[in-house]
N, C-alpha and C positions, 0 to 999 in steps of 0.2 A: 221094415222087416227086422225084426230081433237079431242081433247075433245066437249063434247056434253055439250050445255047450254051455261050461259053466261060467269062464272065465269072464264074466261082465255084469255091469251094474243093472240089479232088475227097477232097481225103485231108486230116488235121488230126492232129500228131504232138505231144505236150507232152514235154516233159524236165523232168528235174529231181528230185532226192532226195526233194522235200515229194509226188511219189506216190505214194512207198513209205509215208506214213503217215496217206492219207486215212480220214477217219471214212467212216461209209458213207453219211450223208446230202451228205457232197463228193461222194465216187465217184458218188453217182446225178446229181447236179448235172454231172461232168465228162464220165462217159457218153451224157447225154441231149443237154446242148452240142455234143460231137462231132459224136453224129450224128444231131440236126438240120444241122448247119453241112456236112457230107458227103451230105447228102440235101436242102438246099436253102437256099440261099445267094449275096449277091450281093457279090463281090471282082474286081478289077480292078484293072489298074497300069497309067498312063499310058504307052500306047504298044508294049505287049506285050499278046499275045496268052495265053491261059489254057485247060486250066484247070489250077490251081492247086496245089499241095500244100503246105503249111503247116506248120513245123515251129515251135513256139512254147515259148521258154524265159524266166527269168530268170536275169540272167548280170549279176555285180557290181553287183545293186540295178537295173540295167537290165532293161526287155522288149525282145526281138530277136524280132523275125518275121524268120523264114529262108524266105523262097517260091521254091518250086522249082519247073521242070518236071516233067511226069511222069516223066519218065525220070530224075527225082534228080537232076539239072544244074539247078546254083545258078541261080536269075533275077533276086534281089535279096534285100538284109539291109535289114530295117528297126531300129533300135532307139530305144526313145522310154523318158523318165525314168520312173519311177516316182511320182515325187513328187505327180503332179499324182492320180493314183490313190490314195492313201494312204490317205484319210480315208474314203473312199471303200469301200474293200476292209475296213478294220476295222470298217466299217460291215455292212459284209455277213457277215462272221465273225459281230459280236455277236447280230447276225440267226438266223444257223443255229444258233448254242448255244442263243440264246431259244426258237426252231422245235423243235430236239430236244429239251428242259426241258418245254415246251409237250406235245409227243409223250406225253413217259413220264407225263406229270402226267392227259391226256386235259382238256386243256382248250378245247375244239372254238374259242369263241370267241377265243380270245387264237391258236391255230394261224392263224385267220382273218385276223385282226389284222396279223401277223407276214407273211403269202403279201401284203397290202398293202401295206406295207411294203416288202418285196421285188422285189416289181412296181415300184414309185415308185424304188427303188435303183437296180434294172436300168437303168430308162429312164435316171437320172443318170448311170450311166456309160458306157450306149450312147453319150448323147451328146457325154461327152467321149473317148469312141474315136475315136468319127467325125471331132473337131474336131482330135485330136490326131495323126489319119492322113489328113487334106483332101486334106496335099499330095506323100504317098508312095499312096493307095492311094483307089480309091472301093468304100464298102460303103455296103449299106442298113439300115438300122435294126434289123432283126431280128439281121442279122447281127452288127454292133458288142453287142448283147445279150448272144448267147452267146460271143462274145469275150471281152467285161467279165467273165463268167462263171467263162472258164478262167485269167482274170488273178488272178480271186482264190481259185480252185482252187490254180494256181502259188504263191499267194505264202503260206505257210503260216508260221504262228509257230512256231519249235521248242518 
């Protein structure tokens, strides 16, 4: 069920070469982000109305949020460091290698363990989404979630 009104992401677009070489446990991670985040989601920019279409890349070590109108007319470029995500993001990589190892091994409790873990990450870097977009953008918690999500879908190790 869509969020009602304007304030939310209609459409969520990722770029970037590291899609061409998701495992399949990112892909399910990048698909299921999306579309929650298109089916229900709370974004908003000071002073503009929505909703929103979201074009989300990394570009020279930086993340760019491109939000656009629906009609594809630019509304604003967001771009925030990466740096402050790093520890972050490789944390959540080690995570889903441990998750898949976990998978093929059938080892229900340590799977357990790991979706823990994952959960306690998320919430880490929801909340430095939200701290690090206060003062370009208002989102809710859910949505900085699967944001945090597609950041470290985006940001792949060759």
């Amino acid at each position: 069920m869509a969020t009602e009104g304007q304030n939310r992401l209609e459409r969520v677009v990722l770029t970037g070469e590291a899609l061409s070489r998701l495992s399949p446990l990112l892909e399910a991670d990048r698909a299921q982000a999306v579309h929650d985040l298109e089916a229900d989601s709370h974004f908003s920019l000071p002073g503009r109305e929505g909703p929103f279409h979201l074009h989300l890349s990394i570009q020279e070590g930086r993340l760019v949020f491109d939000i656009r109108r629906q009609d594809d007319t630019p509304e604003a470029v967001h771009v925030l460091a990466l740096g402050p995500f790093r520890g972050l993001i490789k944390d959540y990589h080690l995570l889903v290698e441990s998750y898949h190892l976990a998978i093929a091994e059938g080892r229900e409790a340590r799977i357990q363990a790991i979706d823990m873990g994952r959960r306690g990450l998320h919430n880490e870097g929801a909340s430095l989404m939200r701290e690090r977009l206060a003062s370009k953008a208002e989102i809710d918690f859910e949505t900085a979630r699967r944001l945090f999500t597609l950041v470290c879908v985006l940001h792949q190790r060759s």
